[in-house]
LOVEXVO-378565 format. One line per field, with one value per atom (N, C-alpha, C): residue in one letter; atom name; x negated, z, y. Coordinates in Angstrom, 3 decimals, padded with zeros to 6 digits. Example, Ala and Ser with C-alpha at 12.3 -4.5 7.8 and 13.67 -1.06 7.14 Angstrom:
BEGIN
type	A  A  A  S  S  S
atom	N  CA  C  N  CA  C
x	-013.190  -012.300  -013.200  -012.850  -013.670  -012.900
z	007.800  007.800  007.800  007.080  007.140  007.870
y	-005.690  -004.500  -003.300  -002.250  -001.060  000.030
// end
This chain:
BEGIN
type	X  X  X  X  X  X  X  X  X  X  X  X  X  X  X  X  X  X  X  X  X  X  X  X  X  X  X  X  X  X  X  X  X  X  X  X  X  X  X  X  X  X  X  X  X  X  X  X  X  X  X  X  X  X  X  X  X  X  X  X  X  X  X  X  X  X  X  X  X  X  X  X  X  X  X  X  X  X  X  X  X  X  X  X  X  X  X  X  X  X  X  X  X  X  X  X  X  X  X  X  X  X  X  X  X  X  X  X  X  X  X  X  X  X  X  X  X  X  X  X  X  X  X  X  X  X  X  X  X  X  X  X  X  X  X  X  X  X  X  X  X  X  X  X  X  X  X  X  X  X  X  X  X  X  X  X  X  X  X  X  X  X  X  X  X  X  X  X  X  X  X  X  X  X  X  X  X  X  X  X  X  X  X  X  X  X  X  X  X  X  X  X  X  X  X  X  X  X  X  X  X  X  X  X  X  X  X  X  X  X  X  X  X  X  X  X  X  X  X  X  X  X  X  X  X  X  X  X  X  X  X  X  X  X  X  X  X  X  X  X  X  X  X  X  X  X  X  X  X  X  X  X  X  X  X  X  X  X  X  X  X  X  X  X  X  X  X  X  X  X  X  X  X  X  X  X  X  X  X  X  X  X  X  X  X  X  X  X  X  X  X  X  X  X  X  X  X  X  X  X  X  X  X  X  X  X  X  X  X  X  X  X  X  X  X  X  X  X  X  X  X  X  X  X  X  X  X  X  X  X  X  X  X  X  X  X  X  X  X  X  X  X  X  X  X  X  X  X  X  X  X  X  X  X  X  X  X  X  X  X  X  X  X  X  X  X  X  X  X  X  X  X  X  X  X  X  X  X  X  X  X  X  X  X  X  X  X  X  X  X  X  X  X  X  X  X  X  X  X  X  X  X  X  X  X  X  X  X  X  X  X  X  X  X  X  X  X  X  X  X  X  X  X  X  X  X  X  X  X  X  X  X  X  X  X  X  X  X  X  X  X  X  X  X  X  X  X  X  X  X  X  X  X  X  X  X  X  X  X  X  X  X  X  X  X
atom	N  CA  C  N  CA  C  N  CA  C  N  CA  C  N  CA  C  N  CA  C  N  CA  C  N  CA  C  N  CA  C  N  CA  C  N  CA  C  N  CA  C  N  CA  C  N  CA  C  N  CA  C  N  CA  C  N  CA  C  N  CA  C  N  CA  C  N  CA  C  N  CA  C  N  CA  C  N  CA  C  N  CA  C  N  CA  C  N  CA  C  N  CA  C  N  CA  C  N  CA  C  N  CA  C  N  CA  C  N  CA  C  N  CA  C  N  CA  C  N  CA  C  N  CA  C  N  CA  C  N  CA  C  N  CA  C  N  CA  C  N  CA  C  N  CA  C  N  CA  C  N  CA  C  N  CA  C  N  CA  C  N  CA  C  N  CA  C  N  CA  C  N  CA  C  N  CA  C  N  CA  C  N  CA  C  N  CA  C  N  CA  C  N  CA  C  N  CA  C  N  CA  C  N  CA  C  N  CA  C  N  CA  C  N  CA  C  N  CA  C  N  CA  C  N  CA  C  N  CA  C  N  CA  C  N  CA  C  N  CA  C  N  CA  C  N  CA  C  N  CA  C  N  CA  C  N  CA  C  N  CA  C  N  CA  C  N  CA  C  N  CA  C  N  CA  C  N  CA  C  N  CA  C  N  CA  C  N  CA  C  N  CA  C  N  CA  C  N  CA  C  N  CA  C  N  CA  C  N  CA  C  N  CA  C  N  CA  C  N  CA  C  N  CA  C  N  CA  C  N  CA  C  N  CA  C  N  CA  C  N  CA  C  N  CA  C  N  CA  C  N  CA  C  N  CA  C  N  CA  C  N  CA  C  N  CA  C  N  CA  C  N  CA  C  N  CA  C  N  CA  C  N  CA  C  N  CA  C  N  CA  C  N  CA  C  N  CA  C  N  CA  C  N  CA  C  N  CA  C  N  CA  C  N  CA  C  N  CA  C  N  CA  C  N  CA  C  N  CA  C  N  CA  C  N  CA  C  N  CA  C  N  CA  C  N  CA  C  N  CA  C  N  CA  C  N  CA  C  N  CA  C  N  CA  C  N  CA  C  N  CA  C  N  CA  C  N  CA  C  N  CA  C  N  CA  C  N  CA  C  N  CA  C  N  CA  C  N  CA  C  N  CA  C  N  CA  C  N  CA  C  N  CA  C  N  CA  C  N  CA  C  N  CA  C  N  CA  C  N  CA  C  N  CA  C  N  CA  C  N  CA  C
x	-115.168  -114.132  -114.155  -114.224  -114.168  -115.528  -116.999  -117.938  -117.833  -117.299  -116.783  -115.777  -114.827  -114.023  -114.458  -115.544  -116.527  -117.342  -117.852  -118.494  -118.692  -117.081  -116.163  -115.815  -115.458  -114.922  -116.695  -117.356  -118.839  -118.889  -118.567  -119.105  -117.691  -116.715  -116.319  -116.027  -116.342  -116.793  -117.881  -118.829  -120.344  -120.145  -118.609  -118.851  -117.940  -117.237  -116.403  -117.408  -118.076  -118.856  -119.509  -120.535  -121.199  -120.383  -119.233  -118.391  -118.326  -118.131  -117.989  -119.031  -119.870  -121.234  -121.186  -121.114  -121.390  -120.604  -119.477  -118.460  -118.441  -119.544  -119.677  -120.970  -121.569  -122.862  -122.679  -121.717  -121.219  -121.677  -122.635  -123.335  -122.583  -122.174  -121.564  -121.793  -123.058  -123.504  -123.112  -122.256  -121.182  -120.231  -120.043  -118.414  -118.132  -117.188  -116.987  -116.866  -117.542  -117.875  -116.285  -116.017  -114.812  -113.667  -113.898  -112.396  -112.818  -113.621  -114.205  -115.623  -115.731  -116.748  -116.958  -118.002  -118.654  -120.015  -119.187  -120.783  -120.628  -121.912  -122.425  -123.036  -122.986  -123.373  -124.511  -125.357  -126.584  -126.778  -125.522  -125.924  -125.062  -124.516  -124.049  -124.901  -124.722  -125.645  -124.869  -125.697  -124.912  -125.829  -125.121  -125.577  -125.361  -126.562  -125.945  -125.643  -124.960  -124.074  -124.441  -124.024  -124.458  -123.924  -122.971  -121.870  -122.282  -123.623  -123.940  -122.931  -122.430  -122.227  -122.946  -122.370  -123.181  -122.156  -121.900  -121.126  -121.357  -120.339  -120.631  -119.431  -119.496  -118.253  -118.010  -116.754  -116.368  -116.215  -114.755  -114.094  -113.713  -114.137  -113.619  -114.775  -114.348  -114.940  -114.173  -114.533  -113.841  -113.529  -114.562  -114.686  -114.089  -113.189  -112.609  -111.050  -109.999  -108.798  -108.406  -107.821  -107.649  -107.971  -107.131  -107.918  -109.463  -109.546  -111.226  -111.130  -111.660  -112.077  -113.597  -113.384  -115.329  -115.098  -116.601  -116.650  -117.767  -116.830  -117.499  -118.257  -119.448  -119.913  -120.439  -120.313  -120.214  -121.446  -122.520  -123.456  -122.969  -123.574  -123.603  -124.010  -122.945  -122.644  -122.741  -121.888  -121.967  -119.995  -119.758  -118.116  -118.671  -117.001  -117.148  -116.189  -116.362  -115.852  -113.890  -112.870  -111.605  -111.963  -111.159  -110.625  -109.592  -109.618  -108.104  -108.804  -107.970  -107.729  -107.119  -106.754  -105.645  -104.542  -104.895  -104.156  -104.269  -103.299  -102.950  -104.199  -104.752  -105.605  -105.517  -105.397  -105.475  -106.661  -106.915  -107.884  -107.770  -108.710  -108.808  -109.980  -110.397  -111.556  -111.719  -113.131  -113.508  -114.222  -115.629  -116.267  -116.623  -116.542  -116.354  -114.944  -115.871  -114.469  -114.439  -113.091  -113.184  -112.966  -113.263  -112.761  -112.243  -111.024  -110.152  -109.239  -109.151  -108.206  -107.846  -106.589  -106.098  -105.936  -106.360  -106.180  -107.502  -107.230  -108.251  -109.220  -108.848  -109.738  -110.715  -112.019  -112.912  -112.875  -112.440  -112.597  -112.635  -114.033  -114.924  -114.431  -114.182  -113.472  -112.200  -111.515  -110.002  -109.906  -111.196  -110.682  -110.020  -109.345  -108.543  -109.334  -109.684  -110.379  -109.489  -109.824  -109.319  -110.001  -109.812  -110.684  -110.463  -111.705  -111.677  -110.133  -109.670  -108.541  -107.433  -107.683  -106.633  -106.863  -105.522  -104.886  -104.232  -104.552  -104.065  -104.181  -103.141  -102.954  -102.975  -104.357  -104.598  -103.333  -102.552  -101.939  -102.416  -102.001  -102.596  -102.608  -103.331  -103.037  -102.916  -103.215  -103.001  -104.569  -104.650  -106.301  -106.402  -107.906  -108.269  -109.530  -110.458  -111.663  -111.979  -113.356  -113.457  -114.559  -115.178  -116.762  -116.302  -117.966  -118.580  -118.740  -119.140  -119.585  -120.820  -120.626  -121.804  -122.360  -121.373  -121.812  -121.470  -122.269  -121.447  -120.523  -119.559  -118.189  -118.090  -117.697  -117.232  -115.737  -115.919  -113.820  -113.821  -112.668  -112.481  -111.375  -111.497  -110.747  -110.659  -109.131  -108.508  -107.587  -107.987  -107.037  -106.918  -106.201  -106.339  -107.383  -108.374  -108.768  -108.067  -109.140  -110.415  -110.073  -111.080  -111.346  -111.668  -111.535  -112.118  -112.063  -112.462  -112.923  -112.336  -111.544  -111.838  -111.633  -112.578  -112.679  -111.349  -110.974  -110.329  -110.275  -111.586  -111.924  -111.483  -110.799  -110.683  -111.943  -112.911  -113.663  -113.369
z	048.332  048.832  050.369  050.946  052.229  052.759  052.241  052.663  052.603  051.464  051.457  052.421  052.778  054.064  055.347  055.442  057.039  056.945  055.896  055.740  056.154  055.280  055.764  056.964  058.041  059.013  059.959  060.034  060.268  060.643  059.234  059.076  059.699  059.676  060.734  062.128  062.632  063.960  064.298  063.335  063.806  063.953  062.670  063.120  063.965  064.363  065.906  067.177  067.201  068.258  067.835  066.986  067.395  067.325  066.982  067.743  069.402  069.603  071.042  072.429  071.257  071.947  071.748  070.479  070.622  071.408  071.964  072.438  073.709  074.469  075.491  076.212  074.932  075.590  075.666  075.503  076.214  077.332  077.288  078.771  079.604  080.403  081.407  081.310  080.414  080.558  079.239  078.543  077.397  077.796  078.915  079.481  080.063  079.269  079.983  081.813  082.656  083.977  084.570  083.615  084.469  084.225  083.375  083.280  084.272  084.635  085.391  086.098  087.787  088.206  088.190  087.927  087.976  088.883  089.985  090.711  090.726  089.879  089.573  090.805  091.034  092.071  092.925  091.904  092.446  092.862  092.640  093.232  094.179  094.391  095.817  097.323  098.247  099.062  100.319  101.087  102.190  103.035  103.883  105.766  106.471  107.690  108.239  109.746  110.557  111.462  112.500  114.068  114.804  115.766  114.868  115.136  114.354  113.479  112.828  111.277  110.905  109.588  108.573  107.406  106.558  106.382  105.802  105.629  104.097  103.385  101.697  101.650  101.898  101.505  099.895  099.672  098.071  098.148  099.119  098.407  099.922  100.252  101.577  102.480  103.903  104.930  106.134  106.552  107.806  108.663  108.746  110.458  110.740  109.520  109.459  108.834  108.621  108.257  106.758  106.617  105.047  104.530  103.525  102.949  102.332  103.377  102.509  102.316  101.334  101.275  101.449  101.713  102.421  101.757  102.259  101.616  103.257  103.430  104.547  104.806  104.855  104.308  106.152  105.968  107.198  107.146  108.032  107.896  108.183  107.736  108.675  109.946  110.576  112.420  112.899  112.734  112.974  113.640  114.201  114.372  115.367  115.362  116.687  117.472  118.115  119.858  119.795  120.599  120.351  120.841  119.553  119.534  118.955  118.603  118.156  117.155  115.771  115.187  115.474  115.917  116.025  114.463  113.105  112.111  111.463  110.409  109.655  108.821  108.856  107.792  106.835  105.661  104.588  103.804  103.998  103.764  102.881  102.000  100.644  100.871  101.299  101.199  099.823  099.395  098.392  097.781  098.843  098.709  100.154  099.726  101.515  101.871  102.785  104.245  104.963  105.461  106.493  107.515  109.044  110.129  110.908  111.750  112.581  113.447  114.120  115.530  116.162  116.920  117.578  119.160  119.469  121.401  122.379  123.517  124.334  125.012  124.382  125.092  123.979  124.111  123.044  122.532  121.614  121.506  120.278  119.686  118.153  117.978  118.403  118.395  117.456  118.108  117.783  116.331  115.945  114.564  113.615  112.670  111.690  110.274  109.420  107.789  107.152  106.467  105.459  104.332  103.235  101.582  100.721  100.010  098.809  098.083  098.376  097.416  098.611  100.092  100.713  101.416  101.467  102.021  103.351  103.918  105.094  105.817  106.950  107.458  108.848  108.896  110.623  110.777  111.827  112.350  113.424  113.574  114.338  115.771  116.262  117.795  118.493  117.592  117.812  117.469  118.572  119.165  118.294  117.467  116.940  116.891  116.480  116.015  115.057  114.180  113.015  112.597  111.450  111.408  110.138  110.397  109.107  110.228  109.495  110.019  109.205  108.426  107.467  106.705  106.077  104.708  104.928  104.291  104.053  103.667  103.919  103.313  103.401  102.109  101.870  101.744  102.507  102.300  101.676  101.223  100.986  101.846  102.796  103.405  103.140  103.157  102.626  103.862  104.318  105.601  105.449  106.850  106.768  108.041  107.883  109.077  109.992  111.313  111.008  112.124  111.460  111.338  112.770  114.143  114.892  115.900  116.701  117.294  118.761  119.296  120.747  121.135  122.026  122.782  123.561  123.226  124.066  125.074  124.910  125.405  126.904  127.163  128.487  128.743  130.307  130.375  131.805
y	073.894  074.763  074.813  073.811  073.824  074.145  073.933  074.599  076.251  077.004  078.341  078.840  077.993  078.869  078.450  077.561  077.213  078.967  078.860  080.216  081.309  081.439  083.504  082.505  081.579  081.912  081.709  081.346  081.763  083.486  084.003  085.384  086.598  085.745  086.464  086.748  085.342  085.430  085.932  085.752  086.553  088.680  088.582  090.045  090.433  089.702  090.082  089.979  088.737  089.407  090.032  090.120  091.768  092.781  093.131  094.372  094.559  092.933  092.941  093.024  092.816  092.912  094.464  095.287  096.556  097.170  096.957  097.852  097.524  096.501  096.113  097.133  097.308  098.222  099.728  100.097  101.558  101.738  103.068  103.336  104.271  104.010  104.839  106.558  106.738  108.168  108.675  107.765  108.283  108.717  108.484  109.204  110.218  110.747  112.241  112.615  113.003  112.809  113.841  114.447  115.528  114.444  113.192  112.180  110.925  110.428  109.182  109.358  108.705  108.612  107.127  107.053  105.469  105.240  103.904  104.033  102.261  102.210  100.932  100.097  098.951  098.043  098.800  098.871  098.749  100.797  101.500  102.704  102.995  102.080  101.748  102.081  103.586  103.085  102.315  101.287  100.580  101.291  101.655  101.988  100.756  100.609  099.537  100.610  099.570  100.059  099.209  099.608  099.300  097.840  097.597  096.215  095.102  095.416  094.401  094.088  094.861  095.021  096.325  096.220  097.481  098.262  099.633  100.275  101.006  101.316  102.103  102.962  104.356  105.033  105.648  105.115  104.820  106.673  107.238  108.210  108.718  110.280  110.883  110.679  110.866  110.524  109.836  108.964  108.362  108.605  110.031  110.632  111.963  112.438  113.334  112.568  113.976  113.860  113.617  112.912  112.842  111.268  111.053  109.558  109.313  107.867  107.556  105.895  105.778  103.993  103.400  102.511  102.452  100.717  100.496  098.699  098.405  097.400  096.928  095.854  095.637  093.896  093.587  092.447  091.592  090.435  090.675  089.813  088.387  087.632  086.156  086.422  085.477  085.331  086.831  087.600  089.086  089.598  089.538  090.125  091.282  091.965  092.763  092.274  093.355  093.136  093.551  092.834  093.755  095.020  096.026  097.010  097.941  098.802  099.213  100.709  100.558  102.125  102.765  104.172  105.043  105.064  104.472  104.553  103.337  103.017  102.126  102.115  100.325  100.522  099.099  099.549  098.675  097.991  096.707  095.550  094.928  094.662  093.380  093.097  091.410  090.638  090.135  091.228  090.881  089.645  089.749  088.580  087.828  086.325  085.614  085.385  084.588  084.749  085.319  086.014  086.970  086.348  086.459  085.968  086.824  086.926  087.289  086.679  087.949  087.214  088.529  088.520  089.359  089.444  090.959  090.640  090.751  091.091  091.959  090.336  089.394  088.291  087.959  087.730  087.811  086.371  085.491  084.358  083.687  083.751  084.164  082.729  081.621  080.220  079.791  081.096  081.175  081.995  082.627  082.996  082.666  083.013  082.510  082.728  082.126  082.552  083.349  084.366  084.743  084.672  084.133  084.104  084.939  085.210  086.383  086.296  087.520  087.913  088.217  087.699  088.116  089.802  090.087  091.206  091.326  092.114  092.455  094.171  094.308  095.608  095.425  096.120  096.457  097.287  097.176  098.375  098.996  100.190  101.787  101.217  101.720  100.753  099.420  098.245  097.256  096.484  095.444  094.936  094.140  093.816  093.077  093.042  092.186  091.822  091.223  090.914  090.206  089.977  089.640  089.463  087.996  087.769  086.460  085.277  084.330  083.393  082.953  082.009  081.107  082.322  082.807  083.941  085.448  086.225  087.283  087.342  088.177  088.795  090.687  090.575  092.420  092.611  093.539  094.132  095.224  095.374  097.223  097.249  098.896  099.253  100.398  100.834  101.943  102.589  104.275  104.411  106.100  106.336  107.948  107.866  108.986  108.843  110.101  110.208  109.919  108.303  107.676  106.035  105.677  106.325  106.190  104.565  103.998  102.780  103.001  101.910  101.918  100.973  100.469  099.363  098.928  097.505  097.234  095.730  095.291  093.916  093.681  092.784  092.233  091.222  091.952  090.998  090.349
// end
């Protein structure tokens, strides 16, 4: 008796996962494209940029009006310089630590960590800088643009 219900419970775990296995292998190119866009890791393109990070725009453009979200990855030992957005921009460190600090004195020392999962809001006009250290780190940033940069380093 008890070898018979080791059995059926055998045979029904074997057919739950393979449901789950089957319902796991849904290819993206089953899905109706006018209800969902899907862009998989690897069709991700990154730009790199001239501050020594990469750049990937999700949705919009940065350099015009209107909302866009971008993914920003941050080499090892890579920050920039203080400067300032003209708009509010919204941050989630995805992967890594982020490093930051605020203010027109450059002092990559004084950074503060931030770890995967934290959140934060540049505000419009107000000096900051940031970057990696040991590892990469990726953010998503979400803003209106257009996204523009200005220096504000005291040297």
């Amino acid at each position: 008796m008890h070898r018979l219900s080791t059995m059926r419970r055998t045979i029904r775990l074997s057919l739950a996962a393979t449901l789950l296995i089957a319902l796991g292998s849904v290819r993206a190119a089953d899905l109706d494209p006018k209800a969902i866009n899907i862009q998989l890791p690897k069709d991700i393109k990154w730009v790199a940029t001239a501050g020594g990070s990469e750049q990937a725009v999700l949705v919009g453009d940065p350099s015009k009006p209107g909302l866009y979200v971008v993914l920003t990855k941050w080499l090892p030992h890579k920050n920039s310089r203080p400067h300032s957005h003209p708009n509010d921009r919204f941050i989630t460190v995805l992967k890594g630590t982020w490093w930051v600090n605020t203010g027109s004195n450059y002092d990559p020392g004084g950074m503060k960590p931030l770890p995967t999962g934290s959140f934060v809001v540049h505000y419009g006009g107000q000096v900051h800088y940031d970057g990696a250290r040991d590892e990469e780190c990726i953010l998503q940033i979400v803003g209106i643009g257009p996204a523009t940069s200005t220096s504000a380093e005291r040297k």
